[in-house]
Backbone bond lengths (Angstrom), bond angles and torsions (degrees), N, CA, C in turn:
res aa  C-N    CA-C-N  psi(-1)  N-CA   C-N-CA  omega(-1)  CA-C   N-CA-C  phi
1 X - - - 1.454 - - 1.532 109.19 -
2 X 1.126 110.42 125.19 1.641 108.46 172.79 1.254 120.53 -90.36
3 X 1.740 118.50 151.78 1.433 143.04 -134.74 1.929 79.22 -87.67
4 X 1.274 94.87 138.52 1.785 104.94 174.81 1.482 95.68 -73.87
5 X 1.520 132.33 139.28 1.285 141.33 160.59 1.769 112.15 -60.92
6 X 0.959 124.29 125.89 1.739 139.93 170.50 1.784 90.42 -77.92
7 X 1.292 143.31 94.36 1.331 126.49 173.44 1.935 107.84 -52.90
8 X 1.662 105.72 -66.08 1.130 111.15 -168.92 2.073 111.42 -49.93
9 X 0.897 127.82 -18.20 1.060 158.29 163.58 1.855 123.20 -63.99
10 X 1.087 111.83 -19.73 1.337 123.85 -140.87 1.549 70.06 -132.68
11 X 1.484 135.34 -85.51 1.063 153.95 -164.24 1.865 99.50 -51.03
12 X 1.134 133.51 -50.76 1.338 150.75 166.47 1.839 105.17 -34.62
13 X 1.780 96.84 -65.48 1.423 88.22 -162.23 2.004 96.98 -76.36
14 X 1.195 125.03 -33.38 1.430 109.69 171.93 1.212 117.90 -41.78
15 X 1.703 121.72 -45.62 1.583 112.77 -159.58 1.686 96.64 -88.57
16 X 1.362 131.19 12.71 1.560 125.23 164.35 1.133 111.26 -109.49
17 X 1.642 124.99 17.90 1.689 113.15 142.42 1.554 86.13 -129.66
18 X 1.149 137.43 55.60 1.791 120.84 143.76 1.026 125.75 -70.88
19 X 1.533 124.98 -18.53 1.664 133.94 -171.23 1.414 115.68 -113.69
20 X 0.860 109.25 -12.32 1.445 117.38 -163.58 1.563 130.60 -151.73
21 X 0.801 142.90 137.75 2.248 136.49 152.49 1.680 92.01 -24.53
22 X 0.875 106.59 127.58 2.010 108.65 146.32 2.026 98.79 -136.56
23 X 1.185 83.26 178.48 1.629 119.54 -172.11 1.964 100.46 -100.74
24 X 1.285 115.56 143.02 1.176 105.44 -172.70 1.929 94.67 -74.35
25 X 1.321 92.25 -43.32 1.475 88.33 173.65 1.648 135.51 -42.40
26 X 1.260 100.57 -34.49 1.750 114.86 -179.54 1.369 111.95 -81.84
27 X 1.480 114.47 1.26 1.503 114.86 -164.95 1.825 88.78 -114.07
28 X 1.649 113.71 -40.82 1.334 99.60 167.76 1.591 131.90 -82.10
29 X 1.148 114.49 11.14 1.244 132.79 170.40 1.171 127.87 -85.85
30 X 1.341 105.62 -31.12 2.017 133.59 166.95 1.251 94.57 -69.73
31 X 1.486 131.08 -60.12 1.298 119.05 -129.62 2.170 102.04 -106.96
32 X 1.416 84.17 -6.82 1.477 89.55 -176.36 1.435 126.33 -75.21
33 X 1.531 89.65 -1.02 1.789 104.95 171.92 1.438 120.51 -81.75
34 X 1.493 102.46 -42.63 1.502 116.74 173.42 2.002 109.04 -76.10
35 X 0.981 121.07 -18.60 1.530 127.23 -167.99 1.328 105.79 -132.62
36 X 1.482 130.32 68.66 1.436 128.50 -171.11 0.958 129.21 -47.55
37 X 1.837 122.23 -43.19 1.219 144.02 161.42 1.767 116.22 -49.46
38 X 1.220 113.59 -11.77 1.708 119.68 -166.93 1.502 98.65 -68.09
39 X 1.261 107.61 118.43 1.729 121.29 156.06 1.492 110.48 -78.67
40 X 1.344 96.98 174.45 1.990 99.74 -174.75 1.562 89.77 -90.81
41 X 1.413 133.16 -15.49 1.443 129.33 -148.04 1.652 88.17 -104.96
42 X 1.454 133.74 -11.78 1.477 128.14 162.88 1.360 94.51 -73.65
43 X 0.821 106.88 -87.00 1.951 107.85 176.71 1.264 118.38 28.36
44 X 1.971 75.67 -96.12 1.518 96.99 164.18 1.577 152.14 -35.90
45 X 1.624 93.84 -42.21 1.163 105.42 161.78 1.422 126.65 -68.21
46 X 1.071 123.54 -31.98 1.622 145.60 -177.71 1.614 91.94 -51.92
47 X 1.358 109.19 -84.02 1.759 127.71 173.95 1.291 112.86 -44.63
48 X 1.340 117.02 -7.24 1.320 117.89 174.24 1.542 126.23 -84.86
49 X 1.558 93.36 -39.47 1.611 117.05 173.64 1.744 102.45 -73.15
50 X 1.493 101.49 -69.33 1.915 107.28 -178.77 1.378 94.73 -28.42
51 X 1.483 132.76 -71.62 1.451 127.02 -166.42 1.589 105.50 -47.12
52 X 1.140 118.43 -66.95 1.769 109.38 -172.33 1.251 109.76 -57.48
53 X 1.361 118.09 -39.70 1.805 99.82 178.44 1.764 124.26 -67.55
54 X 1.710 109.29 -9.84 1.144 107.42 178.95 1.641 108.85 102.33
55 X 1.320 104.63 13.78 1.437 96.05 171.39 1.460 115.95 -101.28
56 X 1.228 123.78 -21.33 1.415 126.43 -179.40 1.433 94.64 -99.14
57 X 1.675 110.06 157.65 1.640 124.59 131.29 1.216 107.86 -94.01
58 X 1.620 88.27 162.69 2.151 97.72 168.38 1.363 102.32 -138.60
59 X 1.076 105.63 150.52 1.607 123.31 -178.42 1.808 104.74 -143.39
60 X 1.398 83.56 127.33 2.222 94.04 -173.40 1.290 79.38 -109.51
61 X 1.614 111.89 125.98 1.324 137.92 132.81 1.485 124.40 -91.32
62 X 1.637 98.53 129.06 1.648 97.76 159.45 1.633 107.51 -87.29
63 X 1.300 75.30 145.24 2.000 113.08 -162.24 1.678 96.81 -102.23
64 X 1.589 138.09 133.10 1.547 112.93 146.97 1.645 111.38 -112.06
65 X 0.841 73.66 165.66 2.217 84.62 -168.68 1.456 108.18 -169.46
66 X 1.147 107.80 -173.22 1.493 136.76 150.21 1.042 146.64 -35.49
67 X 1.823 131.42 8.24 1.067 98.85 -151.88 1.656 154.27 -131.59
68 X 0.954 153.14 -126.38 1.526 119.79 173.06 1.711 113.69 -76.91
69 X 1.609 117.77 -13.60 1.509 125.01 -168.38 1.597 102.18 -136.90
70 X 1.473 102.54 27.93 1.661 98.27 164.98 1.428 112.74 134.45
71 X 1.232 142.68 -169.89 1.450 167.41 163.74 1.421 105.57 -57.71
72 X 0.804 146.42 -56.99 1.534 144.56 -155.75 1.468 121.20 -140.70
73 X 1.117 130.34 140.51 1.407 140.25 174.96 1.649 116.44 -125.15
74 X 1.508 113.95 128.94 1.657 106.54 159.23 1.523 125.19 -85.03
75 X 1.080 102.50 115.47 1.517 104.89 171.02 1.349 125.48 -119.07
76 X 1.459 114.36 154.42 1.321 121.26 -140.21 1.841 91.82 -109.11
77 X 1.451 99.64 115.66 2.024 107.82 164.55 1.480 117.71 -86.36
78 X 1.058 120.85 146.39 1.472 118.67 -179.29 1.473 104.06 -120.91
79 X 1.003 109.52 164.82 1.848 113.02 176.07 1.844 103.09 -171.27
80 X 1.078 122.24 126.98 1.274 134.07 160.59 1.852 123.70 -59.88
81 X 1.530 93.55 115.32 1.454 122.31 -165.34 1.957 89.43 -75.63
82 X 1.645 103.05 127.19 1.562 111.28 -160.03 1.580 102.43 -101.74
């Protein structure tokens, strides 16, 4: 069965990578104030679809830091294709 679309929701997480790279994380961190119930794994999924339909780009950067399994992490930026 497929996940019912949230439009206002849907429309939200596009216009928080229109300007810029974001983190899927930084986009559910914004939006989890306005949507209390929001998991990181809707998110995700959201940016998951936008990317296959051609509305997002993605760009993996290696990151170095801290962290619990080593020196460096790839993480994934999103930005809305104009």
């Amino acid at each position: 069965m497929a996940r019912k679309i949230n439009k206002e929701l849907y429309y939200d997480i596009l216009s928080s990578a229109k300007d810029e790279y974001v983190t899927g994380y930084s986009i559910y961190k914004k939006l989890k104030l306005k949507y209390p119930g929001l998991t990181a794994k809707v998110v995700y999924y959201y940016l998951d679809k936008m990317r296959e339909s051609g509305l997002l780009s993605v760009e993996k950067r290696l990151e170095e830091g801290r962290y619990s399994w080593g020196n460096n992490v790839v993480k994934k930026y999103y930005k809305a294709i104009k």
